[in-house]
TORMAR-287211 format. One record per residue (C-alpha): z, y, x; residue number from 0. Coordinates in nm, 4 decimals. Each point is the difference from the previous one (the first is absolute). Layout:
<pts>
<pt up="Z" north="Y" east="X" num="NUM"/>
...
</pts>
This chain:
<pts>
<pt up="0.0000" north="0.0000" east="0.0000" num="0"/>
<pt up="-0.0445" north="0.3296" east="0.1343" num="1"/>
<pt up="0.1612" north="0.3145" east="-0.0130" num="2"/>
<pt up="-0.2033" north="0.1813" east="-0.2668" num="3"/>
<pt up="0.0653" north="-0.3781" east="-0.2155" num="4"/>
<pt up="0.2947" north="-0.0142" east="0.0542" num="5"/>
<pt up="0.1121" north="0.4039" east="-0.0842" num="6"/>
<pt up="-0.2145" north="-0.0658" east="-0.3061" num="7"/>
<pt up="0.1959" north="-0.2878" east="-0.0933" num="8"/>
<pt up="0.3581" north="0.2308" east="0.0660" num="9"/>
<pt up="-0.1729" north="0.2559" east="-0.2403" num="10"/>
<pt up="-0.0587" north="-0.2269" east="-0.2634" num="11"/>
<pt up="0.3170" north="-0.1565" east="0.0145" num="12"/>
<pt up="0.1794" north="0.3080" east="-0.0448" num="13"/>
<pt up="-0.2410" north="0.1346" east="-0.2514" num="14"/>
<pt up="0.1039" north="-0.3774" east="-0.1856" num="15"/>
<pt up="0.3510" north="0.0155" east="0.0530" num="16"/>
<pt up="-0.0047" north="0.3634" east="-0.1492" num="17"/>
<pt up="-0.1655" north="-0.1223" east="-0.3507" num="18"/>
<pt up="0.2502" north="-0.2917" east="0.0122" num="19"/>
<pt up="0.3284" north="0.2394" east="-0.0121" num="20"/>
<pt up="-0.2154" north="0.2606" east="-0.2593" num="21"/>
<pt up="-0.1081" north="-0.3122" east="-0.1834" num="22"/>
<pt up="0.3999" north="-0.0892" east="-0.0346" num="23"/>
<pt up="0.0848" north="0.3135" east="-0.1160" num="24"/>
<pt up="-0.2585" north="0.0757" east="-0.2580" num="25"/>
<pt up="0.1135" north="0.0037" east="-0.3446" num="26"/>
<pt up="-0.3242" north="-0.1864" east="-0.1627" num="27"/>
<pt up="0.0681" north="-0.2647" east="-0.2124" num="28"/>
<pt up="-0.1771" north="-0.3017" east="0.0271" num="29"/>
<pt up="-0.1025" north="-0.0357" east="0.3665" num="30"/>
<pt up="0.1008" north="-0.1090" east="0.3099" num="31"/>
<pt up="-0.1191" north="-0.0951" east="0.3775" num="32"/>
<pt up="0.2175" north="-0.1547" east="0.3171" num="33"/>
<pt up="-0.1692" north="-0.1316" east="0.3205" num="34"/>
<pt up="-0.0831" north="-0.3905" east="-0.0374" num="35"/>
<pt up="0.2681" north="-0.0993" east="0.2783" num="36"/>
<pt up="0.0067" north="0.1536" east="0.3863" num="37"/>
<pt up="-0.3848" north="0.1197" east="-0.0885" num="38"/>
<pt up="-0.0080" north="0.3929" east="-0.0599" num="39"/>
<pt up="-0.3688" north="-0.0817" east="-0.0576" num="40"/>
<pt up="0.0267" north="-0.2275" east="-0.3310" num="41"/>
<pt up="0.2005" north="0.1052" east="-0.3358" num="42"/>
<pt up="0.0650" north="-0.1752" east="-0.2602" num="43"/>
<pt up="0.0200" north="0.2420" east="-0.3148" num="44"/>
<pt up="0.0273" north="-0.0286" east="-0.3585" num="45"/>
<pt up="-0.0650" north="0.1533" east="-0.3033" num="46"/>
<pt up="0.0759" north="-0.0274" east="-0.3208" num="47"/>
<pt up="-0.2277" north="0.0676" east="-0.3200" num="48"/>
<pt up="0.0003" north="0.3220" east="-0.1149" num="49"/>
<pt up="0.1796" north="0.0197" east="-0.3824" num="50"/>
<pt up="-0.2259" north="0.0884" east="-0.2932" num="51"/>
<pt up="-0.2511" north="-0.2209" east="0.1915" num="52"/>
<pt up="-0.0782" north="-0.4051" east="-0.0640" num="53"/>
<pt up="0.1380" north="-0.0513" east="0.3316" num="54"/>
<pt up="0.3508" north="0.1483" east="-0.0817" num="55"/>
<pt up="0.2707" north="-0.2546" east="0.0797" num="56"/>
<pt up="-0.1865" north="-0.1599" east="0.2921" num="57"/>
<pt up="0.0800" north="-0.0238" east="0.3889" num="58"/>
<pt up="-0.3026" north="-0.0052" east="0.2412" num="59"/>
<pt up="0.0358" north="-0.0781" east="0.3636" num="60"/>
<pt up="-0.2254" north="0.1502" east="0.2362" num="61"/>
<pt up="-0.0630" north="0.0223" east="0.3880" num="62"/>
<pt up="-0.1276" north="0.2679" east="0.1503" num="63"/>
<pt up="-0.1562" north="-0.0037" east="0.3522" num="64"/>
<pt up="-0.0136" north="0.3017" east="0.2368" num="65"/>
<pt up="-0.2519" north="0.0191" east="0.2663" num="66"/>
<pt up="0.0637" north="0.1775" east="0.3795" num="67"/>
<pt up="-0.1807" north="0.2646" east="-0.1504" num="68"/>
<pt up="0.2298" north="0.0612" east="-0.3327" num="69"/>
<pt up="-0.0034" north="0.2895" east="-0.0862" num="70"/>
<pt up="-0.3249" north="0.0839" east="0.0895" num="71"/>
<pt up="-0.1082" north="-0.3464" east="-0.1917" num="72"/>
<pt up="0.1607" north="-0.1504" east="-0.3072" num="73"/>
<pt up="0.1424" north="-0.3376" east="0.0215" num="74"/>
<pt up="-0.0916" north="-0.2648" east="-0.1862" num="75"/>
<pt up="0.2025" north="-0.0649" east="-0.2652" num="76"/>
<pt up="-0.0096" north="-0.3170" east="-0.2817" num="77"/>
<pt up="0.1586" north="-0.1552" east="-0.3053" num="78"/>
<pt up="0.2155" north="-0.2684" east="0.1109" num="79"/>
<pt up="0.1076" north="-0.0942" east="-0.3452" num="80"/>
<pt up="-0.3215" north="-0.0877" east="-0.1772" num="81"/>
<pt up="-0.1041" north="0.2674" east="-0.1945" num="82"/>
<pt up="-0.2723" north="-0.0009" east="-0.2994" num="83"/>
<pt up="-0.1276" north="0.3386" east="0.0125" num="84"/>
<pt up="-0.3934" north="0.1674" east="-0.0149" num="85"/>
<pt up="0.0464" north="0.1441" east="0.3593" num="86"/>
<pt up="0.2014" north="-0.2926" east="0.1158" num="87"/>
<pt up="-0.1995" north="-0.3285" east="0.1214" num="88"/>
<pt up="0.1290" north="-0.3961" east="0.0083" num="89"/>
<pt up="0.1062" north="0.0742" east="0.3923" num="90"/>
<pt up="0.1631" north="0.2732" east="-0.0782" num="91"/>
<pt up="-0.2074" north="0.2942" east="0.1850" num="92"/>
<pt up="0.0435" north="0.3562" east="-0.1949" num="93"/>
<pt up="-0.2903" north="0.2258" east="-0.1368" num="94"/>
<pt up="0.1689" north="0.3626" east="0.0576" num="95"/>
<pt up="-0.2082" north="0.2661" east="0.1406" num="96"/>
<pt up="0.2915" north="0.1569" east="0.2312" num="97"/>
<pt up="0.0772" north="-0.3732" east="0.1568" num="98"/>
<pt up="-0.3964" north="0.0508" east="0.1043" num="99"/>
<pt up="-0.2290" north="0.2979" east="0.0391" num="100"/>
<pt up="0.2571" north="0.2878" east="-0.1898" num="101"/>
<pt up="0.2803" north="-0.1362" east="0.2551" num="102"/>
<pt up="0.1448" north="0.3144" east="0.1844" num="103"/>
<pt up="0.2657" north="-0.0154" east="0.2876" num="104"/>
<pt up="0.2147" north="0.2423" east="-0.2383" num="105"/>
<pt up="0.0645" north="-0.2999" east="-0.2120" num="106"/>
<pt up="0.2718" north="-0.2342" east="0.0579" num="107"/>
<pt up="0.2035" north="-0.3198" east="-0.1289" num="108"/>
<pt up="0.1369" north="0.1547" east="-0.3194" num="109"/>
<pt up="-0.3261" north="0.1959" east="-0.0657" num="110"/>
<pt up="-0.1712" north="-0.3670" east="0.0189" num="111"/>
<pt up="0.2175" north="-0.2175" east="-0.1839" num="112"/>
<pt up="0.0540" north="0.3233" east="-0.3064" num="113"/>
<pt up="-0.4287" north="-0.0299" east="-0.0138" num="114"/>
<pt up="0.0149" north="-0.3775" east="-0.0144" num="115"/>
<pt up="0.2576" north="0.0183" east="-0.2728" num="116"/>
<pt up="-0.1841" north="0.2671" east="-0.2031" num="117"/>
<pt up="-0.3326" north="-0.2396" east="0.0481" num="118"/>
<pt up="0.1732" north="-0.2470" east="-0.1911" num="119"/>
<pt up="-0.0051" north="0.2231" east="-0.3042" num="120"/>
<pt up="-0.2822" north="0.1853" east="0.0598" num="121"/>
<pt up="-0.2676" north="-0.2508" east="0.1572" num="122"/>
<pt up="-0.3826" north="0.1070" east="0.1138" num="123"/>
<pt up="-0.1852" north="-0.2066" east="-0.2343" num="124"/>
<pt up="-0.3430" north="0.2296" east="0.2101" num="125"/>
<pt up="0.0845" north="-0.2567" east="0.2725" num="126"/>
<pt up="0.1976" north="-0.3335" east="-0.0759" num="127"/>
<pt up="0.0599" north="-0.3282" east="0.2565" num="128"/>
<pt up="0.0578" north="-0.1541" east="-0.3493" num="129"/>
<pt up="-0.2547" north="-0.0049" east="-0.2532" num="130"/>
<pt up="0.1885" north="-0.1878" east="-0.2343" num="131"/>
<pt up="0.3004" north="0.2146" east="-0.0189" num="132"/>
<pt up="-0.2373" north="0.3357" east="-0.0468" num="133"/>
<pt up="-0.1121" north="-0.1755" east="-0.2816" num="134"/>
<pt up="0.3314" north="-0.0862" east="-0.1666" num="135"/>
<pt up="0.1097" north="0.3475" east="0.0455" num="136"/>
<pt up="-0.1259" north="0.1201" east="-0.2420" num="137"/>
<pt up="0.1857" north="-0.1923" east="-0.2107" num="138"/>
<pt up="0.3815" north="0.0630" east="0.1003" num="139"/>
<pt up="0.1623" north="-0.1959" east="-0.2668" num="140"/>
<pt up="-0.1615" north="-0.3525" east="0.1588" num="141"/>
<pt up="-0.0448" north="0.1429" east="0.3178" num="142"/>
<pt up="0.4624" north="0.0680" east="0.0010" num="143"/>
<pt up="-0.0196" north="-0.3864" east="-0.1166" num="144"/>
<pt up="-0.2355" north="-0.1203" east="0.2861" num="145"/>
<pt up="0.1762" north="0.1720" east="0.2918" num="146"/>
<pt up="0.3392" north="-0.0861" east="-0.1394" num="147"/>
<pt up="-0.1066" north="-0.3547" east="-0.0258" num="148"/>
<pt up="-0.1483" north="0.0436" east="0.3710" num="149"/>
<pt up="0.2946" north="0.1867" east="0.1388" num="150"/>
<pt up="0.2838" north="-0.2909" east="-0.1184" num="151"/>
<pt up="-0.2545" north="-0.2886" east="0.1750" num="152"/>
<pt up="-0.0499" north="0.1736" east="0.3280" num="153"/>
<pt up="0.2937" north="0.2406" east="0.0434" num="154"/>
<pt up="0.2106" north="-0.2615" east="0.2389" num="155"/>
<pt up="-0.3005" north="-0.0390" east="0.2423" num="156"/>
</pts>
């Protein structure tokens, strides 16, 4: 490693460690993030779905990845817990503009997970990983039953 890596790495920690204390402070309901183990570089976070939603009353894991370049790139970040969703695929890869090319290095853990958790509610049916669930969503009544149904079979794995 050399010294630019390696003062790039001491940056990004920092900057990490910084969203971790902010991120244990905040006052938002509903979400949460802690480094997975010793690694600074891998969270685990959760969310939970947003009331007045169909997803109110579920718990979704997610891990979020930070490259050597974070902030400058946004890390990659997936449902652990399966999650049926229009911008959500089987592997659990997210559809969210600011997690691709509206990502700016002012954003930051909170900012991420508070998007994902409003994308629950408010989904971009312009460009879905699921087709099927677009379709259903139009129709909330069987599309509440459906994810329900989905959330109890999948929520433990």
């Amino acid at each position: 490693m050399d010294c630019t890596t390696a003062k790039d790495n001491h940056a990004v920690t920092k900057r990490l460690q910084k969203e971790l204390m902010n991120l244990m402070m905040t006052t938002e309901k509903g979400i949460s993030a802690f480094p997975d183990g010793e690694n600074i570089f891998k969270w685990i976070g959760t969310i939970s779905g947003p009331v007045d939603t169909v997803y109110n009353g579920h718990k979704y894991r997610l891990q979020l990845e930070f490259p050597n370049s974070y902030p400058y790139s946004a890390p990659v970040v997936k449902f652990l817990t399966p999650c049926y969703h229009p911008n959500v695929d089987v592997g659990g890869t997210i559809c969210l503009d600011i997690l691709k090319d509206k990502w700016s290095a002012l954003y930051d853990v909170r900012t991420i997970l508070l998007s994902i958790q409003s994308l629950l509610g408010e989904p971009n049916n312009d460009s879905p990983l699921n087709a099927q669930a677009s379709m259903m969503w139009a129709n909330q009544t069987e599309y509440k039953k459906y994810v329900d149904d989905f959330y109890e079979r999948h929520k433990d794995n």
